[in-house]
BATOR-861041 format. One record per residue (C-alpha): y negated, z, x; residue in three letters. Coordinates in steps of 0.2 Angstrom, whole numbers. Each point is the difference from the previous one (the first is absolute). Layout:
BATOR-861041
{north Y; up Z; east X; residuo ALA}
...
//
This chain:
BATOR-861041
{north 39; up 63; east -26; residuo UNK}
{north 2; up -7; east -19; residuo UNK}
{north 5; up -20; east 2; residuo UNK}
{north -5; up -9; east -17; residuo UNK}
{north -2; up -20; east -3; residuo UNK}
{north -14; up -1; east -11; residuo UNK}
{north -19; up 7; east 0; residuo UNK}
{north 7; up 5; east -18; residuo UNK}
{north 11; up 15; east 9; residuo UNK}
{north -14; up 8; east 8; residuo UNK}
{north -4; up 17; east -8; residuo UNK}
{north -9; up 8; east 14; residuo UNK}
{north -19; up 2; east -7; residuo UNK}
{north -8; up -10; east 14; residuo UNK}
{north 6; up -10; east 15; residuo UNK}
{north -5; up -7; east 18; residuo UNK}
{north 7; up -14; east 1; residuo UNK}
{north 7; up -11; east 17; residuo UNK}
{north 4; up -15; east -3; residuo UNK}
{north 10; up -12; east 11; residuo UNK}
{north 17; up -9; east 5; residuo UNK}
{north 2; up 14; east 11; residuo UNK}
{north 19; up -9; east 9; residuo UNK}
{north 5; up 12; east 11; residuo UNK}
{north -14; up 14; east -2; residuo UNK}
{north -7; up -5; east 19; residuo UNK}
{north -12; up 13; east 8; residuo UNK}
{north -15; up -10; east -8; residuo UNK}
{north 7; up 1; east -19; residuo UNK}
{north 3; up 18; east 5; residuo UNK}
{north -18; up 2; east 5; residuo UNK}
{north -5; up -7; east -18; residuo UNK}
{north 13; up 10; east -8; residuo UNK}
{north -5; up 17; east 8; residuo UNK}
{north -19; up -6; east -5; residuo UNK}
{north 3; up -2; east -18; residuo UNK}
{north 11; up 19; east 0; residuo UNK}
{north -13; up 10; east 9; residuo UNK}
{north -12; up -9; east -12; residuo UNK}
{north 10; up 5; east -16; residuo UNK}
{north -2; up 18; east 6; residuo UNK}
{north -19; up -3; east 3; residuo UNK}
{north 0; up -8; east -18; residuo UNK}
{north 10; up 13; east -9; residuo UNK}
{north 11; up -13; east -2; residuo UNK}
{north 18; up -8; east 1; residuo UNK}
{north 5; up -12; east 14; residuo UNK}
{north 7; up -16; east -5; residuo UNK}
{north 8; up -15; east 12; residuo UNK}
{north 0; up -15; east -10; residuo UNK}
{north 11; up -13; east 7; residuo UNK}
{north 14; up -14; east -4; residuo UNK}
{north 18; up -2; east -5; residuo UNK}
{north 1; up -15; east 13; residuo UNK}
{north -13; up -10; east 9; residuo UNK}
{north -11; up -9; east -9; residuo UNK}
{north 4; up -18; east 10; residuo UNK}
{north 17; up 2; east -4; residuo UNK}
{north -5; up -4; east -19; residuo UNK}
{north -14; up -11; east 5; residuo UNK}
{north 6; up -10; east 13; residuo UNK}
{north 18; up 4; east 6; residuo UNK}
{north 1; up -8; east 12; residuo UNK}
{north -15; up 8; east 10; residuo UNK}
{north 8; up 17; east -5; residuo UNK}
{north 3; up 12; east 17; residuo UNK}
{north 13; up 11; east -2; residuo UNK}
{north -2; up 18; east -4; residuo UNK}
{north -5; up 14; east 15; residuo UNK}
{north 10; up 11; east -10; residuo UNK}
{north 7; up 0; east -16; residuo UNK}
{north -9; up 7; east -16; residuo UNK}
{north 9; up 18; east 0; residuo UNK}
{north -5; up 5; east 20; residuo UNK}
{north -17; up -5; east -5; residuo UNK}
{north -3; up 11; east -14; residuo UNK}
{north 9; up 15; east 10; residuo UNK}
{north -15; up -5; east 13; residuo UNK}
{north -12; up 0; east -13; residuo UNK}
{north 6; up 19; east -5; residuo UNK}
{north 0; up 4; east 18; residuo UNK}
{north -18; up -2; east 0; residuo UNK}
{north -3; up 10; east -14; residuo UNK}
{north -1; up -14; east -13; residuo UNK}
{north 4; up 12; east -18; residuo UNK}
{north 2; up -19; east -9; residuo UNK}
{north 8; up -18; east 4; residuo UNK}
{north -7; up -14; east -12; residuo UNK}
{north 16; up -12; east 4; residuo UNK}
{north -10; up -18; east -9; residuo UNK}
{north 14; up -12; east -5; residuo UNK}
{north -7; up -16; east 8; residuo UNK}
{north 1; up -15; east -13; residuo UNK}
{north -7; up -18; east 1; residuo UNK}
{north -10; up 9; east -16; residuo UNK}
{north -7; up 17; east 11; residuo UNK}
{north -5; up -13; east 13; residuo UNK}
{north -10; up -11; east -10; residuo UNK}
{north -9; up 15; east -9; residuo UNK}
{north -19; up 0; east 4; residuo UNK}
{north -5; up 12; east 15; residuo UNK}
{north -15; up 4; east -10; residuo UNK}
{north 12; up 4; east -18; residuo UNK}
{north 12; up 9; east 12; residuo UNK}
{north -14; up 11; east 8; residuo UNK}
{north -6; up 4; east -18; residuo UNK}
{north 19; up 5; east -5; residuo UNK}
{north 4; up 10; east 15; residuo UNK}
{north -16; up 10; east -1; residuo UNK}
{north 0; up 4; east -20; residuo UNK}
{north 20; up 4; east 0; residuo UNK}
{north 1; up 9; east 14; residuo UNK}
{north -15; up 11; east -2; residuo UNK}
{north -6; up -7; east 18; residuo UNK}
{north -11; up 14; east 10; residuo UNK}
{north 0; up -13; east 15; residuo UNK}
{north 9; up -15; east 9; residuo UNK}
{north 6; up -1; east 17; residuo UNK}
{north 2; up -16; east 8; residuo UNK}
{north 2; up -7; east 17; residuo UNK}
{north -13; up -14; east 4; residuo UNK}
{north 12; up -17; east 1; residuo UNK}
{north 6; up 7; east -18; residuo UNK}
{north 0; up -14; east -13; residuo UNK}
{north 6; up -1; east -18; residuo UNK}
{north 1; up -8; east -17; residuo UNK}
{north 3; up -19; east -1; residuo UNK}
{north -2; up -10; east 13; residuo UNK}
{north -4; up 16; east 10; residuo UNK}
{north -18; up -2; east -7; residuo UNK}
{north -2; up 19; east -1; residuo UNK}
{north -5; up 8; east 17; residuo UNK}
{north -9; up 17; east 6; residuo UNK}
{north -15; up -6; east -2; residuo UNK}
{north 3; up -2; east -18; residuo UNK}
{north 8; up 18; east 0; residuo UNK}
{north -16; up 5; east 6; residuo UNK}
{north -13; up -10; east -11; residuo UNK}
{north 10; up 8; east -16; residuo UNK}
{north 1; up 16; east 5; residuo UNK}
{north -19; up 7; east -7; residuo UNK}
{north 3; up -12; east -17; residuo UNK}
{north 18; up 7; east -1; residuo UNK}
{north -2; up 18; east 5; residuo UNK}
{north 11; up 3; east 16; residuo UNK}
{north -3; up 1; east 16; residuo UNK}
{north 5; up -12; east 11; residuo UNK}
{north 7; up 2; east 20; residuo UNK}
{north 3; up -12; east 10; residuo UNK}
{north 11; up 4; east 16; residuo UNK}
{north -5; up -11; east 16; residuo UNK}
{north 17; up -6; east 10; residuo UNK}
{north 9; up 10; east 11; residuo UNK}
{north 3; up -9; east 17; residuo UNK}
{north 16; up 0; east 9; residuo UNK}
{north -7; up -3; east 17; residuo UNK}
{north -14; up -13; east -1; residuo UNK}
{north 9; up -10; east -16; residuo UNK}
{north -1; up 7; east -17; residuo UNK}
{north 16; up 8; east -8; residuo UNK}
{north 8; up -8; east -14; residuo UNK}
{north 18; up -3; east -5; residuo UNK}
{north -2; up -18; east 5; residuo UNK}
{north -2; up 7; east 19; residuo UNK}
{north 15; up 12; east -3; residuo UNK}
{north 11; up -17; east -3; residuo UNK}
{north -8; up -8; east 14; residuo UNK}
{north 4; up 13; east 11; residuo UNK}
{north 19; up 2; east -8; residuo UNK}
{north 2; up -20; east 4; residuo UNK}
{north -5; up 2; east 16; residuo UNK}
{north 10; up 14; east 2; residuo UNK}
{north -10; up 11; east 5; residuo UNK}
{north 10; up 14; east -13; residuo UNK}
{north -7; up 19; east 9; residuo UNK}
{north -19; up -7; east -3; residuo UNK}
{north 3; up -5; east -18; residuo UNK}
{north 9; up 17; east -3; residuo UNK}
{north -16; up 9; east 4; residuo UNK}
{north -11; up -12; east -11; residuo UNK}
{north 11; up 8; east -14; residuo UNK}
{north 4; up 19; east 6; residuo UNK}
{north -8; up 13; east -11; residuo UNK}
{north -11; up 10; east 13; residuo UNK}
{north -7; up 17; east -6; residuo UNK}
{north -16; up -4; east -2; residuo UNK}
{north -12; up -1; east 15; residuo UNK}
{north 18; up -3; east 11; residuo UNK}
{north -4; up -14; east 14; residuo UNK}
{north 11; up -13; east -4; residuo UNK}
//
């Protein structure tokens, strides 16, 4: 898997793109992820997981700022694990969280030669986390991708997310949140 830390490094001829925090790589970002790969095969195209240097609160509001699942280099050895063949690493500025979801969309689409996106359906971007799937969706005829939109994957009768993952690691409750973020081979019972 290539690493780069701009769209500029890309020099695949197109891409699928998944775009997301992705702490930790938990079963339901590995659900997405595994979307958008066997989608790039589909599509004749490169897989691409698009994610962060650090969370975005710890720019935007620091003191709200969880702390990391796991740190940035176990999640992009996850993200090759799942057969991702590029990591978009996003330094996260004050500036890249102000930019327009709409001018971000348009960017990410011409630069990196998007086929499709891949986004879970809580997934929000661009300032003020005004960008949503919904918006993915509505620009995908106009901007010539195809747009996915993965439903949650449930972790009993709660939705996964790394926000459960630290719940369950306060409560101690360590063996559960292990197997939130365990790599199955796919179709594995978890």
């Amino acid at each position: 898997m290539k690493v780069i830390y701009d769209t500029t490094e890309f020099t695949g001829d197109r891409a699928v793109v998944a775009l997301g925090m992705f702490d930790g790589v938990h079963i339901g970002h590995q659900t997405l992820i595994r979307r958008a790969v066997a989608l790039a095969r589909e599509l004749e195209a490169q897989s691409v997981v698009c994610t962060f240097d650090r969370h975005p609160l710890s720019v935007l509001c620091p003191e709200m700022a969880p702390k990391a699942l796991l740190p940035l280099d176990e999640n992009l050895k996850k993200f090759e694990r799942l057969g991702a063949e590029w990591a978009l690493v996003q330094a996260f500025t004050p500036g890249y969280g102000a930019t327009d979801a709409l001018a971000f969309l348009r960017s990410l689409v011409a630069e990196l030669r998007v086929k499709a996106i891949v986004v879970g359906e809580n997934y929000s971007f661009g300032a003020k986390g005004r960008g949503n799937a919904a918006l993915i969706r509505r620009m995908a005829g106009e901007l010539g991708y195809r747009a996915e939109i993965v439903p949650p994957v449930m972790d009993g009768d709660v939705v996964c997310s790394s926000t459960r993952i630290r719940q369950l690691l306060e409560a101690g409750e360590t063996g559960h949140a292990r197997r939130l973020l365990r790599i199955e081979a796919e179709g594995d019972a978890l």
